[in-house]
C-alpha positions as CSV (number, residue, x, y, z in Angstrom):
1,X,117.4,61.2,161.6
2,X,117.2,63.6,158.8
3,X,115.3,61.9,155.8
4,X,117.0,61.5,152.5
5,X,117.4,64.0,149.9
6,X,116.4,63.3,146.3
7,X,119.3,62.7,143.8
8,X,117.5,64.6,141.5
9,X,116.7,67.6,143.9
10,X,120.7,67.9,144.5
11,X,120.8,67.6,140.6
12,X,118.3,70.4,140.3
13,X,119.8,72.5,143.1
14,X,123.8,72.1,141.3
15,X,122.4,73.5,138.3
16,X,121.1,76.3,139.6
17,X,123.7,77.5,141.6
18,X,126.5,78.9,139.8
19,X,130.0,78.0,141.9
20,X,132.2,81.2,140.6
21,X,129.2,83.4,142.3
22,X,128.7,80.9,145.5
23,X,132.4,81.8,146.1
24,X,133.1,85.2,145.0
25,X,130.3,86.2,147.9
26,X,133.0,84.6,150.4
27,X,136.1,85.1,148.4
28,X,137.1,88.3,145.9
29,X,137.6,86.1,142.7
30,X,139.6,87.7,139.7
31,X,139.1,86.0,136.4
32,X,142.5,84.7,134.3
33,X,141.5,83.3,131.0
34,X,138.7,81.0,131.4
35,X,138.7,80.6,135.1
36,X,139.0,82.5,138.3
37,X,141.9,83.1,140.9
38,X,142.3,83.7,144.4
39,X,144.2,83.3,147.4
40,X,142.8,80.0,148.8
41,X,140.3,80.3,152.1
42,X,141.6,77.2,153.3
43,X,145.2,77.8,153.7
44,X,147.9,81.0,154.2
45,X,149.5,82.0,151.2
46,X,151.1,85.3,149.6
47,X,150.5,84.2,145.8
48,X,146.7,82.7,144.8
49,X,146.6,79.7,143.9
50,X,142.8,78.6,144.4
51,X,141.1,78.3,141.0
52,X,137.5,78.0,140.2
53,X,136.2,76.3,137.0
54,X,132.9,78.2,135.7
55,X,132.9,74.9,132.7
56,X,133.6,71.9,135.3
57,X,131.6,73.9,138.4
58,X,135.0,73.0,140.4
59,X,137.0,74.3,142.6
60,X,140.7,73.7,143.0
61,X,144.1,75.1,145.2
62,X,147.3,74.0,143.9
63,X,148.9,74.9,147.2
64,X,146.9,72.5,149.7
65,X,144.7,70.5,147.5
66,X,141.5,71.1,148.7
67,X,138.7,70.5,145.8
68,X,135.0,70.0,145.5
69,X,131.7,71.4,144.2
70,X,129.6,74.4,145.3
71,X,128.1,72.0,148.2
72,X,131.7,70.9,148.8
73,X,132.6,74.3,149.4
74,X,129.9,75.3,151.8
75,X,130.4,72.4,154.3
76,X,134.3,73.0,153.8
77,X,134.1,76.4,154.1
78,X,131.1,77.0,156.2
79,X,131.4,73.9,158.2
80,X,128.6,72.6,157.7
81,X,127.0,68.9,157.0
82,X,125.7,68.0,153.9
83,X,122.1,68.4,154.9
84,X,122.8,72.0,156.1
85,X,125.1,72.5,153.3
86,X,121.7,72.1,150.7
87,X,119.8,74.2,153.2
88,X,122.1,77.1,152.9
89,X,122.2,76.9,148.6
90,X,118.5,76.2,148.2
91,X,117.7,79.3,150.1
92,X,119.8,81.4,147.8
93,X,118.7,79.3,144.5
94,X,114.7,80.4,146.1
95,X,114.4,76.0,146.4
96,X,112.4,74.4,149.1
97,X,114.1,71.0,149.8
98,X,112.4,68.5,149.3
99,X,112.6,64.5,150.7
100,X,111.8,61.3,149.3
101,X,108.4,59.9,149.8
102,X,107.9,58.0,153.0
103,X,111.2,60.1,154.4
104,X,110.7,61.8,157.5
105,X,113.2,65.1,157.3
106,X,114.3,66.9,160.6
107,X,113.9,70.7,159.7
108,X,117.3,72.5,159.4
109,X,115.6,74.5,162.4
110,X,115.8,71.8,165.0
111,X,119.1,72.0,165.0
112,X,119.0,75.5,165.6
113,X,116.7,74.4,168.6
114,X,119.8,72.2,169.9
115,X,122.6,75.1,169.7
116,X,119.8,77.2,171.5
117,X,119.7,74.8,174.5
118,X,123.5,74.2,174.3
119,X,124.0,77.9,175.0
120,X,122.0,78.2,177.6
121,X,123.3,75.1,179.6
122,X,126.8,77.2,179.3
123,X,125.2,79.9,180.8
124,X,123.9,78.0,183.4
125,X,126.9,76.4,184.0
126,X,128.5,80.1,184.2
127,X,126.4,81.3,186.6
128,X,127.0,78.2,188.8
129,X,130.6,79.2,188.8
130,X,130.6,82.0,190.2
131,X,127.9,80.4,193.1
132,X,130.8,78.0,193.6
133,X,134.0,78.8,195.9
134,X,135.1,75.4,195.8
135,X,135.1,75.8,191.7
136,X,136.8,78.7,191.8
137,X,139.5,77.8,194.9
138,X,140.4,74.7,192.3
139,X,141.0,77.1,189.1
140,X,143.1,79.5,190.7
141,X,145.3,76.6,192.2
142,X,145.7,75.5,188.6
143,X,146.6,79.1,187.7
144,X,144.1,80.4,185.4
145,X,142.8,83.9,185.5
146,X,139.3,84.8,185.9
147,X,139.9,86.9,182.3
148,X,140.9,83.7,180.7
149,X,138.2,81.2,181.9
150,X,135.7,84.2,180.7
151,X,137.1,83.6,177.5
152,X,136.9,80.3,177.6
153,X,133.4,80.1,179.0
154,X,134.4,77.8,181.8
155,X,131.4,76.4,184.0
156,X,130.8,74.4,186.9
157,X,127.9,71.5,186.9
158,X,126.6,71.4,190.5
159,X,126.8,67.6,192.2
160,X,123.3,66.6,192.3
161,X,121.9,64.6,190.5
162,X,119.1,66.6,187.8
163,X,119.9,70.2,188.7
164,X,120.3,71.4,184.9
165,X,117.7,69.1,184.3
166,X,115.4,70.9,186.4
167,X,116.3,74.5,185.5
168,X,116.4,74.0,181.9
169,X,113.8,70.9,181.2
170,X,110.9,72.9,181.8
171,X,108.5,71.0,179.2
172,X,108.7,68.3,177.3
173,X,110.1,69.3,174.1
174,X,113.2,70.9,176.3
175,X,113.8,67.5,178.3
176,X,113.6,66.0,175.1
177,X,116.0,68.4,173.5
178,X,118.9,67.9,176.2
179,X,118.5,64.0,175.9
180,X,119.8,64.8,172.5
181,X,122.7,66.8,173.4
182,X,123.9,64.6,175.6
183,X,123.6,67.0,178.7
184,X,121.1,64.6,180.0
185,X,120.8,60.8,180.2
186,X,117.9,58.0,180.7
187,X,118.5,55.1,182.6
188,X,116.8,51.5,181.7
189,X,114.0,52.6,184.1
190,X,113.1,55.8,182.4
191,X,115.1,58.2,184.8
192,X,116.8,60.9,183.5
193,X,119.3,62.6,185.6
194,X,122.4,65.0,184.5
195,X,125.3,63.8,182.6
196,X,128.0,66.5,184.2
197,X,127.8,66.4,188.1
198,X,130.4,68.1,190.6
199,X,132.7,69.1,187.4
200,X,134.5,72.3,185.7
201,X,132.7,72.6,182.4
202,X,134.6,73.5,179.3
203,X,132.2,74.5,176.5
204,X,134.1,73.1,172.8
205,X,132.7,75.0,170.6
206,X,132.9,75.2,166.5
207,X,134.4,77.4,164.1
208,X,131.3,80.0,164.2
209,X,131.8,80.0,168.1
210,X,128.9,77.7,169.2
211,X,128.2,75.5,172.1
212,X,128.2,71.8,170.4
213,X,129.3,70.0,173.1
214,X,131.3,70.1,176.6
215,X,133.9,68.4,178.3
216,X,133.5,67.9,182.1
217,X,137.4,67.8,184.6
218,X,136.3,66.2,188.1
219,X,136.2,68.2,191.3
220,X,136.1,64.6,193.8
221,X,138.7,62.7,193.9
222,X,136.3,59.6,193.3
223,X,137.6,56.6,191.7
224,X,134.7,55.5,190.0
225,X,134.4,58.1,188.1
226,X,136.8,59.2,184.8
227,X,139.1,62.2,185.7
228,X,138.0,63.9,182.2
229,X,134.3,63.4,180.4
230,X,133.1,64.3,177.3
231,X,129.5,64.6,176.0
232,X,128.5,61.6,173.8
233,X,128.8,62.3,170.0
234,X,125.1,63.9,168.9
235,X,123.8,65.9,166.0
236,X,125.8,68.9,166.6
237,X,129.1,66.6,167.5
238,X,131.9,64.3,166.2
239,X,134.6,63.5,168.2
240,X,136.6,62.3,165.2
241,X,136.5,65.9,163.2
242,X,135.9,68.4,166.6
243,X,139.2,70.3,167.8
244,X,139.6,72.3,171.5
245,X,140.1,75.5,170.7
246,X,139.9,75.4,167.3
247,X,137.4,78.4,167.2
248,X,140.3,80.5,168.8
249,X,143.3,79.3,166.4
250,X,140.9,80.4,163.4
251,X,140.8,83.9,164.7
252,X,144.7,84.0,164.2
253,X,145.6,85.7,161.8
254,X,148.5,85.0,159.5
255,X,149.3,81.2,161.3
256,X,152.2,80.1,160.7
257,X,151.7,76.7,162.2
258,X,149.6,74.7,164.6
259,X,150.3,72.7,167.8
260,X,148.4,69.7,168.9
261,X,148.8,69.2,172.6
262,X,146.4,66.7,174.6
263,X,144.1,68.4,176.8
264,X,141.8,71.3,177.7
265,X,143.9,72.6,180.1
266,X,147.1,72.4,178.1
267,X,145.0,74.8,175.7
268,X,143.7,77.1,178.2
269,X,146.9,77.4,179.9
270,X,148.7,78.0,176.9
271,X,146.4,80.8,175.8
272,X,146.5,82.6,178.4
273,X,150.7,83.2,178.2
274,X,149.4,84.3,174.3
275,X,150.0,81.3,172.4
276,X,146.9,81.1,170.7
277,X,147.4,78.7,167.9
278,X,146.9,75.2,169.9
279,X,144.4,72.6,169.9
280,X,143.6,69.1,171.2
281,X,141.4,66.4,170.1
282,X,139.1,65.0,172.4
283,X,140.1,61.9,174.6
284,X,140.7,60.3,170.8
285,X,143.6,59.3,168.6
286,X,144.2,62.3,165.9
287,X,141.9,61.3,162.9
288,X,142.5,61.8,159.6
289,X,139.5,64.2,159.3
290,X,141.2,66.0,162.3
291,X,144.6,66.4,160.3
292,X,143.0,67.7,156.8
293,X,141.0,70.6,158.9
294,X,144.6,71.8,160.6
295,X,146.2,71.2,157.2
296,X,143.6,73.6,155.5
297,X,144.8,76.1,157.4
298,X,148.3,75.7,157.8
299,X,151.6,74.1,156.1
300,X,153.1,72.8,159.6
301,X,151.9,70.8,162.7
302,X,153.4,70.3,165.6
303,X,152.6,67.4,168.2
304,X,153.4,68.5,171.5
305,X,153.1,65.3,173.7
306,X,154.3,64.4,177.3
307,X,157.1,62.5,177.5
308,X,156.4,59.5,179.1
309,X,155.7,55.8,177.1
310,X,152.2,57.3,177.0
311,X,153.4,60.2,174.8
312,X,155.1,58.2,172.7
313,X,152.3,56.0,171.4
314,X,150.2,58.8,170.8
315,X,152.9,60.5,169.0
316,X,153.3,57.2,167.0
317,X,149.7,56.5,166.2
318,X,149.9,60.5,164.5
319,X,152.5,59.6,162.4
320,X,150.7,56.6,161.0
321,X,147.6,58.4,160.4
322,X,149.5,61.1,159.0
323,X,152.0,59.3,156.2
324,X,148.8,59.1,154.1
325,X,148.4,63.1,153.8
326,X,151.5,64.2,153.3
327,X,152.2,66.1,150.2
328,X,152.5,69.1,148.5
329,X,154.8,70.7,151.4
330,X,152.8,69.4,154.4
331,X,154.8,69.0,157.4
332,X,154.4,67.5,160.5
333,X,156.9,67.8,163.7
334,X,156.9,66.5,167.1
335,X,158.2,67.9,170.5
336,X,158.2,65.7,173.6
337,X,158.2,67.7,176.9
338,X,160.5,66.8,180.2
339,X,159.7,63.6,181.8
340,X,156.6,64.7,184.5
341,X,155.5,67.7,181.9
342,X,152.6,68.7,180.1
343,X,151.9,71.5,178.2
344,X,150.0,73.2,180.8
345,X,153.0,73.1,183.6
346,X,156.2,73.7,181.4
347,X,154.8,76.7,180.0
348,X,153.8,77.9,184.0
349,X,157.3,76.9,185.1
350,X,159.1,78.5,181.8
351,X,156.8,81.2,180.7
352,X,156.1,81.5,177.4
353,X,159.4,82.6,175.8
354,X,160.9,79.3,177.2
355,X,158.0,77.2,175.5
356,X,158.6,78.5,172.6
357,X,162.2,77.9,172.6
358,X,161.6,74.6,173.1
359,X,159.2,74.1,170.5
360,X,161.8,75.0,168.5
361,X,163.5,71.7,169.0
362,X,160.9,69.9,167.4
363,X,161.6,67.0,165.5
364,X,160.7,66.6,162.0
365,X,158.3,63.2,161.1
366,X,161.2,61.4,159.6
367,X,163.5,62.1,161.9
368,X,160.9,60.4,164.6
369,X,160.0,57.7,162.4
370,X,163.7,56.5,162.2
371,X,164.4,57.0,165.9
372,X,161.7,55.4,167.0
373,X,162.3,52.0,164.8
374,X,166.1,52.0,165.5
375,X,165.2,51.7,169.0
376,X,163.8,48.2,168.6
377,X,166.3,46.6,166.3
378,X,170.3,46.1,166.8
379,X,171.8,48.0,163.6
380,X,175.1,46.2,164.6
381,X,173.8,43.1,163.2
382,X,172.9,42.2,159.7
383,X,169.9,40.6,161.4
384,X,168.6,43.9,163.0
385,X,169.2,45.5,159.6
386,X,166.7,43.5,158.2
387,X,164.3,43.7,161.1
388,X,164.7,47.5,160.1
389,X,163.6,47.1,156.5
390,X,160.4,44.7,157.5
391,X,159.3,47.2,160.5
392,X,160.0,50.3,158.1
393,X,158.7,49.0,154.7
394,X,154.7,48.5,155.7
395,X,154.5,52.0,157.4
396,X,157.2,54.0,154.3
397,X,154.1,51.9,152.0
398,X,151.2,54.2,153.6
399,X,153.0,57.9,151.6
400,X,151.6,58.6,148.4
401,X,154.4,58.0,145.5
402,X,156.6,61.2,145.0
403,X,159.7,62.7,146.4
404,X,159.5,62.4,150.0
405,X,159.1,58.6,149.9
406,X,162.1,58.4,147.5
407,X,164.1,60.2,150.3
408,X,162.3,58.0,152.9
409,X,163.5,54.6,151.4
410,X,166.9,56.5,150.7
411,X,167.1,57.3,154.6
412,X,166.1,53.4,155.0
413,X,168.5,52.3,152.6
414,X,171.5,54.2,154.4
415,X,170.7,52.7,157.9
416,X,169.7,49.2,156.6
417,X,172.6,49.5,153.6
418,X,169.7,47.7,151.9
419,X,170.1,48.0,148.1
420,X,167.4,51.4,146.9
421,X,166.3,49.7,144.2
422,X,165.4,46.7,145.8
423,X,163.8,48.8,148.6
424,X,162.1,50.7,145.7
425,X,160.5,47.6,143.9
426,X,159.6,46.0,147.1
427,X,155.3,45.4,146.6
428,X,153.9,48.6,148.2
429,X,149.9,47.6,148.0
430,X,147.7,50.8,147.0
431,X,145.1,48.8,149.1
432,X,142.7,51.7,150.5
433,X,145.6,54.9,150.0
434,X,142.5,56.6,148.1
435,X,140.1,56.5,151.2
436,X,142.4,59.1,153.1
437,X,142.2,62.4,151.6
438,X,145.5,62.7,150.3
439,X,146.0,64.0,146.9
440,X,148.8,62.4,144.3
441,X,151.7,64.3,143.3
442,X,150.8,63.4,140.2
443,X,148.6,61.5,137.9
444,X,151.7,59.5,136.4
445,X,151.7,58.0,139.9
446,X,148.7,56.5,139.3
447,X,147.4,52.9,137.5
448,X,146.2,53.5,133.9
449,X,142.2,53.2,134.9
450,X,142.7,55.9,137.3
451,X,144.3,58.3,134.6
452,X,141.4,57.5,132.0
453,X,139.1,58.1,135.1
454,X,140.5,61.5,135.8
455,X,140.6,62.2,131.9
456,X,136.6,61.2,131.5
457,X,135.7,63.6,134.7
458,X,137.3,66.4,133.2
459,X,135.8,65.7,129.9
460,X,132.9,63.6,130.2
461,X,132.1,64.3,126.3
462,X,134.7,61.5,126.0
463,X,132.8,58.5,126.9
464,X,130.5,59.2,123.5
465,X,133.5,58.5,121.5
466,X,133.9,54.6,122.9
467,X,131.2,52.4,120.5
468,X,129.8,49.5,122.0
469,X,132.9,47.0,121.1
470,X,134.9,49.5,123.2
471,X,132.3,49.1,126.1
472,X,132.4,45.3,125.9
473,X,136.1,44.9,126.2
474,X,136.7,47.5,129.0
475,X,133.9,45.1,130.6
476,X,136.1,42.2,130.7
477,X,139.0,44.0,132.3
478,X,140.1,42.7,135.8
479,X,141.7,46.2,137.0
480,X,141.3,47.1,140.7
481,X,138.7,50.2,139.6
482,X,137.4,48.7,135.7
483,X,133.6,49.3,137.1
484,X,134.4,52.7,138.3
485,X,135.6,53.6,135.1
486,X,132.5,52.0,133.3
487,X,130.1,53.5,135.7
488,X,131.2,57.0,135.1
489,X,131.4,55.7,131.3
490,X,127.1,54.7,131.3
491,X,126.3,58.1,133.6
492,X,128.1,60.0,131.3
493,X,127.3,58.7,127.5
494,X,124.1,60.9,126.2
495,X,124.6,63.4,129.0
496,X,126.5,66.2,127.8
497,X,125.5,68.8,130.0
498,X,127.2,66.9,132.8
499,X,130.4,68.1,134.3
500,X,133.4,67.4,137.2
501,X,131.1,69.3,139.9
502,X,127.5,67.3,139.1
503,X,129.1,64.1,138.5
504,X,131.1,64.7,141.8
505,X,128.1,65.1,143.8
506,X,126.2,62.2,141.7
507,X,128.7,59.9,143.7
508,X,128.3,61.4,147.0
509,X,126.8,58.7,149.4
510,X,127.7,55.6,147.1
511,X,130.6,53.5,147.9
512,X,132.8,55.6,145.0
513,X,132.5,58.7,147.1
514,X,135.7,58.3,148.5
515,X,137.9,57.5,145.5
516,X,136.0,59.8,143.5
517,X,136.7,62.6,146.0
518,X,140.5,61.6,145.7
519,X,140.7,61.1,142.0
520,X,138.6,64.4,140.9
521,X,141.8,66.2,143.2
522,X,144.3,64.8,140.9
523,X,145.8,67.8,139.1
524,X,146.0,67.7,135.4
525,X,148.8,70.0,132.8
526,X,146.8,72.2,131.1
527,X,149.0,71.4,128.0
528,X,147.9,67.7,127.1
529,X,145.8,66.6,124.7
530,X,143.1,65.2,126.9
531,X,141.6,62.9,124.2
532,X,145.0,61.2,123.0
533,X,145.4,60.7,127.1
534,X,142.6,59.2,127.5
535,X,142.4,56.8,124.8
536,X,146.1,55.7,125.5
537,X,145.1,54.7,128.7
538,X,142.3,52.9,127.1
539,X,144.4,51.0,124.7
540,X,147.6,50.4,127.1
541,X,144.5,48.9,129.4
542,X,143.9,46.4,126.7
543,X,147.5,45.5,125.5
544,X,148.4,45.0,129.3
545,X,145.5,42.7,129.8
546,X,146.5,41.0,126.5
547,X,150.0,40.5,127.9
548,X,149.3,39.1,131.0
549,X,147.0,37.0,129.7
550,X,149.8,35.4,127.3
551,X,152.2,35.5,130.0
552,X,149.9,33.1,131.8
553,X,149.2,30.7,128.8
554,X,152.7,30.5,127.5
555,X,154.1,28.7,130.8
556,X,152.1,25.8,129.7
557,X,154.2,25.4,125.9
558,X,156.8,23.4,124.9
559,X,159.9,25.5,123.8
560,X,158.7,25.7,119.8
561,X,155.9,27.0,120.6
562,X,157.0,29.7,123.0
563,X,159.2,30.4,119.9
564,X,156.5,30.6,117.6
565,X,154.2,32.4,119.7
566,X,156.8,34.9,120.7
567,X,157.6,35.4,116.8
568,X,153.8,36.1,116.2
569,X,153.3,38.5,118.9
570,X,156.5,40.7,118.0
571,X,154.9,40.9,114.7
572,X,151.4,41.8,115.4
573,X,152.6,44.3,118.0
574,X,154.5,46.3,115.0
């Protein structure tokens, strides 16, 4: 467990590092005016569109939205975790991290001790390969060439029972260190025996090409035992954020889109007929976390999924997780193979000019969405028109307000021949929208104590302009995020040196790190007045609260006095 970083050591270390450096050393920054331009790391594009902010210590793309601070950018951009992230900056700020009192910190160096071990259990697992004809009879029956499972670093793990164990846990400190990994596990009576037995070993490995974890395909036909099995998560991985072959699709160059199929072999297969650019998550649902790494890289996604029932769900579960994220051009499409097909046989059977064309019939998301709901209703009955609206409404609710889901409850309103506007008004709960990392189109799309929250981060001077009568009334707001607002409001006040990047990372770890982290990616026109923004917000805050609260009372009066009331209240509001 890696013991706990001060807040004031992180304050220390933002201060010292200077963000338009941090990223000019990975990415040839030209300055424009006040801030700096260049084509974003995270994404392909022709015209730049990633701007760094030397006054807010920020960092911004237009194109894909990605956003943060200087330790934002390293584990973005490195990959790394937070911890490793401060590493990595303290050593070029010449800082020695330092740990709370009565914290016990794991060096940054043990971890270096786990990708050691990891590398040599692929080794290992190489060698055993080559020792194994039985291995090697059952990859050349699935078709794979010895160049491409070289590439892939594909293994064997012998069947008994503690044979890595043996060769690599030669003290203490190395038995303890593949207990960690995962490559070995401890039964109740203290045993420890090998996690991979009698398997073809896929090393998965991250972006900077090392060994974090392995996936294990059974030799036995052995019904006890899962076909397909993956190391437990550990230090070095995350099932929910790791991608197969996501260390090869980063070498592409100049990617024009990504395709998510479902297994290791699928990607192996594929790559060797030269179609580098797929992935597959790892015997999990596509995460969220999964989708904003391919979408840093690319515009397009494209689920290739058997087509079977099975295929289907797990094209369905993608599309909910995906409504949340789409914006700014983001697309995602899906392609569902011949009945009895997978990735890994069509493109055998149809080499890979014939996958390809197929790909090409990929569906766009709406197109699937709509298909997929018409097939449960009857649209020849005013009854399964409606079933339509109530099935599409709560997933059309999950996209961020903009254009596409103006043309997504126009689609509905065409099948259903629901009235738009009534589709429109329909309640569409924000709930927890911010917690995905989806970006609004805009900041008029959000409630009024989000925009004065966005104003106050990029000008926390603001908050020294609200006197303590200011402060008290905001307090007695009921708005979904009032003590967001007043918490950035009390950090803020007397702290001028403060700006979007420190207060940022002031939030990381407390339960506004999320919407902070969706808010602070909310563009902004360069040609407001920020102050007359901001304090509109303020004041339509009050007059709303004011409104609603008279709404509420004036149920209760007799007809004169809704009268006189309403005679008073046009007056004062002039």
């Amino acid at each position: 467990m890696v013991g706990r970083i001060p807040r004031s050591f992180i304050d220390e270390l933002i201060n010292r590092i200077d963000i338009v450096d941090l990223i000019d050393s990975y990415v040839s920054l030209r300055k424009t005016g006040r801030n700096y331009k260049a084509c974003c790391p995270f994404h392909t594009e022709k015209t730049p569109s990633f701007t760094v902010s030397p006054d807010k210590q920020f960092y911004y793309c237009f194109g894909c939205g990605a956003h943060g601070s200087a330790i934002g950018f390293m584990m973005d951009y490195a990959h790394l975790n937070f911890v490793e992230a401060v590493h990595e900056l303290a050593s070029r700020a010449g800082l020695e991290v330092v740990y709370e009192q009565g914290s016990a910190p794991t060096p940054i160096a043990a971890f270096d001790d786990l990708y050691e071990i990891m590398e040599q259990a692929a080794q290992y697992y190489r060698q055993q390969l080559r020792q194994s004809p039985a291995a090697i009879d059952y990859l050349k029956k699935r078709g794979l060439t010895g160049v491409i499972a070289r590439d892939f670093g594909l293994g064997y793990a012998p069947a008994e029972w503690d044979n890595l164990l043996k060769t690599l846990g030669t003290d203490s400190d190395r038995r303890n260190r593949l207990l960690k990994t995962g490559l070995v596990k401890q039964n109740e009576s203290g045993r420890r025996y090998d996690c991979f037995r009698d398997r073809i070993m896929f090393p998965i490995w991250d972006q900077r090409k090392r060994v974090i974890a392995f996936g294990g395909r059974k030799l036995s036909e052995s019904e006890y035992e899962p076909k397909y099995l993956n190391s437990p998560e550990t230090p070095l991985f995350q099932k929910n954020k790791t991608l197969y072959g996501w260390h090869l699709a980063c070498q592409t160059r100049s990617l024009k889109n990504l395709i998510v199929v479902e297994g290791y072999m699928d990607v192996v297969a594929l790559a060797q007929y030269g179609i580098s650019n797929a992935v597959a998550t790892l015997g999990t649902a596509t995460t969220d976390k999964h989708l904003n790494r391919l979408f840093r890289r690319v515009a397009k996604i494209i689920f290739c999924f058997d087509g079977d029932s099975a295929g289907k769900k797990a094209a369905w579960r993608a599309l909910e997780t995906a409504l949340p994220l789409l914006q700014r051009g983001r697309e995602i499409h899906f392609v569902f193979l011949p009945q009895g097909s997978d990735p890994d046989s069509f493109v055998r059977q149809n080499d890979t000019s014939g996958f390809n064309a197929y790909l090409a019939k990929a569906i766009p998301l709406s197109d699937f969405l709509f298909n997929h709901l018409k097939q449960e209703v009857n649209l020849n009955s005013p009854e399964g028109r409606a079933s339509l609206v109530d099935k599409a409404i709560p997933v059309l609710k999950q996209l961020l307000p903009g254009t596409y889901r103006e043309l997504m409850l126009k689609k509905l309103s065409e099948l259903s021949g629901a009235n738009l506007n009534e589709l429109k008004n329909k309640p569409i709960s924000k709930g927890d929208t911010f917690k995905r990392l989806g970006v609004p189109n805009s900041i008029g799309d959000l409630s009024l104590e989000h925009r004065a929250i966005i104003y106050l981060l990029h000008k926390p001077t603001l908050s020294e302009k609200l006197n303590a009568s200011t402060r008290q009334k905001l307090s007695q707001l009921n708005q979904q995020d009032i003590k967001l607002l007043l918490k950035i409001i009390e950090l803020t006040r007397g702290n001028p040196q403060l700006n979007l990047g420190r207060i940022c990372e002031k939030m990381r770890g407390t339960e506004y790190e999320h919407i902070i982290k969706w808010l602070s990616g909310t563009p902004i026109e360069t040609n407001i007045n920020i102050d007359d923004e901001f304090f509109g917000a303020i004041n339509r805050l009050y007059k709303n609260q004011r409104k609603a609260f008279l709404t509420q009372k004036i149920t209760h009066l007799t007809a004169d006095e809704k009268q006189e009331l309403q005679s008073f209240y046009s007056v004062s509001d002039k």
